[in-house]
C-alpha angles and dihedrals in degrees: 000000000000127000094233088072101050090050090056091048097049085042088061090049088252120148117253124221124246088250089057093051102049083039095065103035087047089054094049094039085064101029097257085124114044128220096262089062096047092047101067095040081058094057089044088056088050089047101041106016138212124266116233091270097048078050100054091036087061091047095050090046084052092040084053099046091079145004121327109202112241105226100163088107098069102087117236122031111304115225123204133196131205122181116204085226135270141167124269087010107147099154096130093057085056099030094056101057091032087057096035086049090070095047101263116130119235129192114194128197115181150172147229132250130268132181112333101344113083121219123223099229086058084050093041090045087063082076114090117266084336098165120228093169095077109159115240089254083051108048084034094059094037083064100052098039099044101010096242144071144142138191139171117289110256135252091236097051118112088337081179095066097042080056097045086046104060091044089054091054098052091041102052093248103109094107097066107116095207084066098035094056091039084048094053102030085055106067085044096063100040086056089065113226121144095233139028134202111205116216103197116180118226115202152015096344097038131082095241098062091192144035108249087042090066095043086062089051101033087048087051097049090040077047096053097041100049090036088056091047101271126117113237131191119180126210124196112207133179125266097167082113135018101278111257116344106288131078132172123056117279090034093050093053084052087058086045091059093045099058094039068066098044098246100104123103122290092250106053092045078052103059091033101055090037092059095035082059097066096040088062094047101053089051087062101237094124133016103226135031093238090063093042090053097047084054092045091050091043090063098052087049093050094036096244090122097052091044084052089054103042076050092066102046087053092048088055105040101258118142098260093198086066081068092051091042115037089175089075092058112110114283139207116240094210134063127181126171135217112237117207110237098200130019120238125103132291113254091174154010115208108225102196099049082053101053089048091054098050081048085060098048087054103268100116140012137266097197127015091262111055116106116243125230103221088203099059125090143101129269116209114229097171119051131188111289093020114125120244125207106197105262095040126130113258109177132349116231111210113194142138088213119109098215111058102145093110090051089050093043083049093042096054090032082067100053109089104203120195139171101235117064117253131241126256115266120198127235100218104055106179135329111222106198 
């Protein structure tokens, strides 16, 4: 077998074996193949493609290249949930409680931010000593005990696909969906639950600009998980605007809070408790998603929801009072609002403008290395559909940065203004299962 060979198959359309495939992400899991030739296998996968079996057969190589968490000691079916990525999008801080609130156990692993998207442990770590380096025994233990627990994702974990990715990144061929869903699919899997909920963002600040682009994605990455023994459910949201009206870290966690109490926008309830349904209902504990959704509801009435979540953030040594009191979460110093230069009403938010420009307030982070300031963010004052009289408030920047003029350049430049109102776009755009 030489890799020479496999690029020029793939480069003619033709299907590769399971052996090839495992051959090439092994050698280039331990340097025997170096990046050149990779990369252009890569760009004759993103040319030609890959057919569903081809797909599931390069998650499970890159599952295979490092550890695979052992879960089959936390009693129940574990139920897992991935978002493609999108701005303001704080739906695990709300889904875990919600789910653990009706006694089904659920074991996050989770990630950082990077660029424009934000990532919950960054928004969690605004929370004061609030611990993501549980041990296994630990996170383990914390599931079974209280029925929820996340961590950050480890080092060792799908090495493969740490290695593919950046590649990908530097060679133009991130936006395959054969190694997108095998990308993401991937790390799923190799976290171990039993069943896994999709988030896949629909619009301007998400990957998949389109709708039928994210049916394609959202279909391959259904198709993997249920192919490799895991029930999969998709569900395309919308990401033509930052998802509720914070975004940032400290200040998301306060909108996180709010709709565990019901008090959040109707948006962001919408998505949470839709996704929270299925996850319910994947982990069995009810047979049909109304029922789910009246339960779910039924907690953030009654305050179960909220206790659940002020349980997490003291199992893992968080400062539970922070959670009672939002007002003691850390705050920006600056504020600075966006004034509207012209009325009209707003057709569009620009996600990802917005979520620049919170990176350059200090939210997130431009390279791996810069420090977050958990204070900084923006809070959304104008939403899609909402009317605008010129002079009006827009957004609010907080930051404790003194030069602010590119975020605010970035933050009006997001807001599309025009003179007709806007449909009425749902939030829910399609469920692939």
């Amino acid at each position: 077998m030489h890799i020479l060979d496999i690029i020029s198959k793939k480069k003619q359309g033709r299907k590769l074996t399971s052996e090839e495939i495992y051959y090439v992400v092994n050698g280039y899991t331990d340097g025997t193949i170096p990046d050149y030739q990779i990369s252009a296998l890569l760009m004759a996968i993103y040319f030609k493609g890959m057919d569903e079996e081809e797909t599931r057969t390069l998650t499970m190589a890159m599952v295979g290249s490092g550890d695979q968490i052992d879960l089959s000691s936390i009693e129940g079916i574990k139920v897992d949930k991935h978002s493609t990525g999108g701005v303001g999008d704080k739906v695990s801080l709300i889904v875990i409680p919600l789910v653990a609130s009706l006694g089904i156990p659920v074991a996050k692993l989770s990630g950082r931010g990077l660029g424009h998207t934000g990532g919950t442990i960054d928004k969690l770590e605004s929370i004061e000593g609030f611990n993501i380096g549980l041990s296994m025994e630990k996170f383990i233990d914390n599931v079974n005990r209280y029925k929820m627990a996340i961590v950050g994702q480890t080092g060792d974990l799908t090495p493969a696909d740490k290695k593919l990715y950046a590649l990908r990144d530097v060679t133009a061929t991130v936006d395959s969906v054969p190694l997108i869903a095998s990308s993401i699919m991937s790390k799923k899997i190799a976290s171990g639950s039993d069943a896994i909920v999709l988030d896949v963002k629909v619009g301007n600040g998400a990957f998949m600009k389109t709708l039928a682009e994210a049916r394609v994605l959202a279909e391959a990455m259904v198709s993997i998980g249920k192919g490799l023994g895991r029930n999969t459910v998709a569900v395309l949201t919308n990401m033509n605007e930052p998802l509720g009206r914070e975004v940032g870290n400290a200040n998301e966690v306060r909108e996180a809070i709010a709709a565990l109490k019901g008090e959040a926008g109707q948006d962001l309830v919408n998505v949470s408790v839709t996704i929270a349904s299925y996850m319910a209902v994947l982990g069995k504990a009810f047979e049909d998603l109304e029922s789910a959704e009246k339960a779910i509801l039924e907690n953030i009435r009654n305050g179960k929801a909220l206790k659940q979540f002020e349980l997490l953030v003291e199992i893992q040594g968080g400062n539970v009072e922070q959670i009672r009191h939002p007002e003691t979460l850390p705050t920006a110093q600056i504020e600075v609002p966006v004034i509207a230069k012209e009325e009209g009403y707003v057709h569009e938010i620009k996600a990802q403008e917005i979520g620049t420009a919170a990176m350059l307030l200090g939210a997130g982070r431009e390279t791996k290395e810069d420090i977050i300031d958990y204070a900084s963010g923006i809070h959304l004052e104008k939403k899609v559909g909402d009317r605008i009289e010129k002079g009006d408030v827009l957004c609010v920047l907080l930051t404790n940065r003194e030069d602010y003029q590119d975020a605010y350049d970035k933050a009006l430049e997001a807001y599309e203004i025009n003179k007709e109102q806007p449909e009425n776009i749902p939030f829910i755009l399609d469920v692939i299962s």
